[in-house]
C-alpha positions in Angstrom: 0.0 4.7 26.6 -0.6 6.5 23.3 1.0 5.0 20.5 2.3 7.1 17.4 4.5 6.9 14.1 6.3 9.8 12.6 6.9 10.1 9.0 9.5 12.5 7.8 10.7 13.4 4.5 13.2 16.2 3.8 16.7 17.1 2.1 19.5 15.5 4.2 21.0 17.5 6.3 23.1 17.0 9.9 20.8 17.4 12.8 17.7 15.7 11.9 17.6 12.6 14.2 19.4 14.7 17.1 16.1 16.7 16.7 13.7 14.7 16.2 14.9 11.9 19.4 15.7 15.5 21.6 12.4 16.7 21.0 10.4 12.9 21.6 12.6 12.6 24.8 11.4 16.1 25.8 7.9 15.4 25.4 7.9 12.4 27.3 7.7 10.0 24.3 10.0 6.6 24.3 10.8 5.2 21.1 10.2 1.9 20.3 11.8 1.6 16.7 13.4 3.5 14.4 14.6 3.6 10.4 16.0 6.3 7.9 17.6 6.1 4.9 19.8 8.6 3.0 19.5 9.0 -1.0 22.9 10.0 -1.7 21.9 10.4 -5.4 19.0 12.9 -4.9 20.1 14.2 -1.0 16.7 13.2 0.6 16.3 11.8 3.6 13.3 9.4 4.8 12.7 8.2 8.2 9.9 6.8 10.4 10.2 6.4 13.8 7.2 4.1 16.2 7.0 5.8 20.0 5.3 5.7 22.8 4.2 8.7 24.5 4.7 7.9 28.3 3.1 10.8 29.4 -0.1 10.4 27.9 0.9 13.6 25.5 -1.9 13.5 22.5 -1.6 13.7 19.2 -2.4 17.5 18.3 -0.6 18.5 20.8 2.8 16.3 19.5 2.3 17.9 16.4 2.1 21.6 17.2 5.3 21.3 19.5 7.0 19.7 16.3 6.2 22.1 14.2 9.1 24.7 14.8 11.4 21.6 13.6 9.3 20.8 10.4 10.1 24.6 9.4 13.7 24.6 10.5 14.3 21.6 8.0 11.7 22.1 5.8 10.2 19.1 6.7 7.3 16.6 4.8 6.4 15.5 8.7 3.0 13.3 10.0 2.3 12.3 13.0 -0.1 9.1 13.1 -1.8 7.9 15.5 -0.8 4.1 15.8 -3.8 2.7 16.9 -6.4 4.3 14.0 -7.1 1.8 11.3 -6.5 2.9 7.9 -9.9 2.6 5.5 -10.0 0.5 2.8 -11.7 0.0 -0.6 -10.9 -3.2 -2.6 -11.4 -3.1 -5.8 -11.8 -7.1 -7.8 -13.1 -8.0 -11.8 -13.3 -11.5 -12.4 -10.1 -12.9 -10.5 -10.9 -13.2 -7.1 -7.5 -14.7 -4.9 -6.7 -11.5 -4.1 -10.0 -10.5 -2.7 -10.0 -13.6 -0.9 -6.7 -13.6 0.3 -7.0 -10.2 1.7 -10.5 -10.5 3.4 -8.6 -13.7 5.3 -6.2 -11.7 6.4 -8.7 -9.2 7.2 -11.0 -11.5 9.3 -8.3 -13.6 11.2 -6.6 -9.8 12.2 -3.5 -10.0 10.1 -4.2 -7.4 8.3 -5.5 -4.8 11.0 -7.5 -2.6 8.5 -11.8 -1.3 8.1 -12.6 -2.8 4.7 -15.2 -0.2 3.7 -16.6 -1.7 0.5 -15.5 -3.9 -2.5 -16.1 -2.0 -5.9 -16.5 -4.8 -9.1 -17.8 -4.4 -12.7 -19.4 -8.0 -12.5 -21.2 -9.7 -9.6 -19.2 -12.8 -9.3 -17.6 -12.0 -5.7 -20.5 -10.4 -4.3 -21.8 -13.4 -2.2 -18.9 -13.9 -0.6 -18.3 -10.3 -0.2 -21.6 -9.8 1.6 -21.2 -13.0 3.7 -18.3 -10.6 5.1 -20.9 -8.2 6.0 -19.2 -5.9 4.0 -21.0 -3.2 1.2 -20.8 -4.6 -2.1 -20.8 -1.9 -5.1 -21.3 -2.7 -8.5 -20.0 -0.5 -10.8 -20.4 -1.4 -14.7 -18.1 0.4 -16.9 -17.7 0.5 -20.7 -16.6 2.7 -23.1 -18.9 5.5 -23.1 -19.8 5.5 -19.4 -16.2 5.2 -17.9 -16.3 9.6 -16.8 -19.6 8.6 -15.2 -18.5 5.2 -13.6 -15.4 7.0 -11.8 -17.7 9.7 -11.0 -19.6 7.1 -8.9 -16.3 6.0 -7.4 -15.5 8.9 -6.2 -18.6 9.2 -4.6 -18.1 5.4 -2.7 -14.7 6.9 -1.5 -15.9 10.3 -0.5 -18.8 8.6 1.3 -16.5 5.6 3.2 -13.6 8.4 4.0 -11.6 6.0 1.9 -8.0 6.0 2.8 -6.5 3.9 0.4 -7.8 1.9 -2.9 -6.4 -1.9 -3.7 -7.1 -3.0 -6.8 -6.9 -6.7 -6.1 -6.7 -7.9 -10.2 -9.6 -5.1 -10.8 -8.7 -5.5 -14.7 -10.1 -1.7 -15.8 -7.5 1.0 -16.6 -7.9 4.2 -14.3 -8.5 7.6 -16.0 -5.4 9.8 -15.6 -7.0 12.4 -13.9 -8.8 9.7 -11.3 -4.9 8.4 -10.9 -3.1 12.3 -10.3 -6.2 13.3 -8.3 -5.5 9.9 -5.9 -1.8 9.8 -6.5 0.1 7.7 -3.6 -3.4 6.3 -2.9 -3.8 3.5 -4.7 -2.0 0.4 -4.7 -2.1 -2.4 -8.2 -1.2 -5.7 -8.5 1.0 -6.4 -11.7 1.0 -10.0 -12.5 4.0 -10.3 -13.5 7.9 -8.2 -13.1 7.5 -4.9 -14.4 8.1 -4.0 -17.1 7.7 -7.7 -18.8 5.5 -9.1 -20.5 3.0 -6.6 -20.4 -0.5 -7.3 -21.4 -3.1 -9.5 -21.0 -1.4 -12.8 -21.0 2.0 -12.8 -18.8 1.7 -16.2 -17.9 1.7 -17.6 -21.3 4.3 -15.1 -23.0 6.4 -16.2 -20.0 5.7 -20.0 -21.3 6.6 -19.3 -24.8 9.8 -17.4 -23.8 11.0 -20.8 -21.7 11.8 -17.9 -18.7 12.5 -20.5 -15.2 11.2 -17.5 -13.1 7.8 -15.7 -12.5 7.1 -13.1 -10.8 4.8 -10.4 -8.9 4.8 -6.7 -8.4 2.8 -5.2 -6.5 3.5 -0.9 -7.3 1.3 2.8 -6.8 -0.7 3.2 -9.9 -0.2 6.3 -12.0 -1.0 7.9 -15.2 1.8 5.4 -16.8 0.2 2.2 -16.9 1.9 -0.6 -14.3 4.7 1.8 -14.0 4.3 3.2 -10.9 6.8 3.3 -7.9 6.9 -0.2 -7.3 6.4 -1.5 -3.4 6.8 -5.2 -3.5 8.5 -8.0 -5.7 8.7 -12.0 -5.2 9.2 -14.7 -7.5 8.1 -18.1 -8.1 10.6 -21.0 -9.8 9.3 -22.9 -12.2 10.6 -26.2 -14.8 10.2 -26.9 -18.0 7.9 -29.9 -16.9 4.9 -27.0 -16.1 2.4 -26.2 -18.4 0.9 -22.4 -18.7 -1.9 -23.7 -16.0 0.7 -24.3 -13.9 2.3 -21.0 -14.0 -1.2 -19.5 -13.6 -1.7 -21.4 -10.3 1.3 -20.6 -8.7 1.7 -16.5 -10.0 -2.0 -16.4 -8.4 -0.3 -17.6 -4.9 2.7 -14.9 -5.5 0.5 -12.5 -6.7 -1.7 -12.6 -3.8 1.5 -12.3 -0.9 3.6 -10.0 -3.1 -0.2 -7.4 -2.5 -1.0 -8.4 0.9 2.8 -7.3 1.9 2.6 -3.7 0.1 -1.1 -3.1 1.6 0.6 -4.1 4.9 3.5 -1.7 4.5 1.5 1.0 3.4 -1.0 0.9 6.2 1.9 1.3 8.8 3.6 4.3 6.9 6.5 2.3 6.0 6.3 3.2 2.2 8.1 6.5 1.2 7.2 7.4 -2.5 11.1 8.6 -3.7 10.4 9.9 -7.3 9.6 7.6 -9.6 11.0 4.4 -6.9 9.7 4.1 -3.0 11.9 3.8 0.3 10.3 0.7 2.2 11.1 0.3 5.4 11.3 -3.3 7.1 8.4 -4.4 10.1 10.8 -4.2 12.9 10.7 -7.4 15.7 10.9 -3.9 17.9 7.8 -2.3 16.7 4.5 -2.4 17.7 2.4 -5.8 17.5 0.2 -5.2 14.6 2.8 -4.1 12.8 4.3 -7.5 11.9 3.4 -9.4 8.5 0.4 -12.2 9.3 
């Protein structure tokens, strides 16, 4: 049976679920799970709904059918086709339990994605990266060559038909037209809650500050540095007993699950970017398999 998930985005309005289930149901199409949300401060409505189609119905032909319903309600509609794996470039500096974390989740199938290539200005991970069997790309970037540097980039994601771009503590800010032309398409990892202790350092201004909580965020990168619509959250507590090493150690384990969670979200069209905030939608118990967090 074919497998799908339908993304929809549109101002709320009464008779959007009736026809979007009527028209599944007419097509032969069961669904497995379903979420929506309404913004009752903007009046936009999210939803995504998993289904089967029973009948064997493919994709192109689900998505012209829908199409008189995406104009009635001026619809932002997708229809994916559950079972396609979602391309992926990491992107890693110097700090590499991110990298790591995700190519584990990657090998054992947790994280059912194609890793396409890991992009680095230094060479410290790529051992390990090619021991993946996975393309390593060294990119150096300073000062004066950063237009050319993201030119080359772009070429690695043109060439790999990347779908999305992690930067898994890749510590060099992104042009602001590289971020608008790949808006929604790239996912950072902030260590630390947004917007706090900004900078270089989080760990240790949070030591000075005596705070008892740190933190992770894990957001879409935009032209506004580590402001963009944030995904994912989690904290770690911590005593007054820890030193700054401490902290360091255990915001690298939250950094790495508060990541791994919005990569996972992302790839299964669960993240709905909602201005400057996202709608995230829960993995479901009722949803597909590879759906739920490894």
């Amino acid at each position: 049976m074919n497998k799908f998930t339908l993304t929809v985005t549109c101002d709320s309005r009464r008779g959007i679920v009736a026809a979007i289930s009527g028209y599944l149901a007419g097509q032969g199409c069961n669904i497995v799970d379903s979420s929506q949300f309404d913004d009752l401060d903007t009046g936009r409505f999210f939803m995504r709904v998993s289904f089967i189609s029973e009948d064997r119905v493919d994709q192109a032909a689900l998505i012209e059918g829908f199409k008189p319903i995406i104009a009635k309600f001026g619809m932002d509609a997708k229809i994916h086709d559950a079972t396609k794996r979602m391309r992926i470039l990491l992107m890693v500096s110097r700090f590499g339990h991110c990298l790591n974390d995700l190519l584990y989740r990657w090998k054992t199938g947790a994280l059912p994605v194609d890793i396409v290539g890991v992009v680095s200005n230094h060479f410290d991970h790529q051992k390990v990266v090619l021991n993946h069997d996975i393309p390593f790309h060294h990119i150096r970037v300073t000062k004066e060559n950063k237009p050319q540097a993201e030119a080359q980039l772009m070429d690695v994601v043109g060439q790999t038909g990347t779908d999305l771009i992690v930067l898994a503590r890749y510590m060099q800010v992104l042009s602001d037209q590289l971020c608008m032309r790949l808006s929604g398409q790239i996912i950072n990892i902030h260590h630390s809650f947004l917007p706090s202790f900004k900078g270089a350092h989080p760990y240790r201004q949070a030591y000075k500050r005596g705070v008892k909580l740190i933190g992770a965020t894990a957001h879409y990168v935009t032209a506004d540095l580590d402001e963009g619509p944030i995904i994912e959250q989690d904290t770690a507590r911590i005593t007054h007993a820890q030193s700054p090493e401490d902290y360091v150690s255990l915001g690298r384990d939250v950094e790495s699950q508060v990541l791994a969670r919005a990569v996972h979200a992302h790839i299964h069209h669960r993240i709905f970017i909602n201005g400057s905030r996202t709608v995230v939608f829960p993995a479901s118990p009722g949803s597909f398999a590879s759906e739920r967090v490894g």
